[in-house]
N, C-alpha and C positions, 0 to 999 in steps of 0.2 A: 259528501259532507258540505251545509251550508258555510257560508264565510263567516257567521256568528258563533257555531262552535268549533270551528275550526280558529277562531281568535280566542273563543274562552280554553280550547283545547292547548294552545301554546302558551297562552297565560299561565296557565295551568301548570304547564311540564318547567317553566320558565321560575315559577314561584317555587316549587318545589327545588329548584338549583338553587335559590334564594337570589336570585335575579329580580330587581325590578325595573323594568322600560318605561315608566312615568315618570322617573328620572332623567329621561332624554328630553332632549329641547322640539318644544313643538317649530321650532325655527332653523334651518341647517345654520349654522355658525360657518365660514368661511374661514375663519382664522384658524378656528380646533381643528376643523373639520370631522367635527361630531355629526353622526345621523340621527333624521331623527326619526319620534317612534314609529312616526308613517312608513321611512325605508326601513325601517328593522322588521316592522312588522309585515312589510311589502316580501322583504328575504325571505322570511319565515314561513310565511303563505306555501312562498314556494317550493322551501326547500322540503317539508312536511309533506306537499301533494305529491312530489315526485321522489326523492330519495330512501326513503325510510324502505320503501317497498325493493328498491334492491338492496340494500344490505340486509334484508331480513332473506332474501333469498339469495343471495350470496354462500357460495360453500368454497372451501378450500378446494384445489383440485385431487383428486387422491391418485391420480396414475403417475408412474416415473419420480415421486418428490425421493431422492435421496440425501445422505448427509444428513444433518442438523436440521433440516426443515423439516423431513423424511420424519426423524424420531420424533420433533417435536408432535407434527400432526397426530403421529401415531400413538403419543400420549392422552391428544386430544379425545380422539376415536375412542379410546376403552381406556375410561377412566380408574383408578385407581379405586377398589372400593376399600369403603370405611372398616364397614367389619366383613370379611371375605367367608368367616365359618358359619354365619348366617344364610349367605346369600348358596354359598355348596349345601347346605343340609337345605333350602328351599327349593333348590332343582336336581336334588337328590344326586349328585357328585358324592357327597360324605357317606355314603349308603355303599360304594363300589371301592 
């Protein structure tokens, strides 16, 4: 991804939180110690070209979790369904 939609790409995700960075000082203040939009947007660069791609493949571990983490995941893994008499008469369960 070029560096121009990858600035309009986090503009983007940024506006949608109702963040705006043109608010920051094009000048670091020493006193606030406000950054400005050049290091916010310097961060962001970054943090977009390299992180997102491991949390998106990120998985819990499934071997040994016992206790409370144990169940929790295991709530995760097979969710609750909505309507359950639907989903048995669609894999033919309700038939046997």
């Amino acid at each position: 991804m070029d560096s121009d939609a990858l600035d309009a790409y986090i503009r983007a995700r940024l506006a949608l939180a109702g963040v705006d960075i043109d608010q920051l000082p094009d000048v670091a203040d020493p006193e606030t110690g406000t950054p400005t939009r050049a290091v916010i947007m310097l961060a962001l660069r970054e943090f977009v070209a390299t992180t997102p791609g491991a949390l998106a493949e990120w998985t819990p571990p499934t071997g040994g979790l016992g206790g409370a983490l144990g169940a929790a995941y295991a709530q995760q893994e097979a969710a609750p369904l909505a309507y359950p008499s639907i989903t048995t008469a669609w894999t033919g369960e309700a038939d046997g």
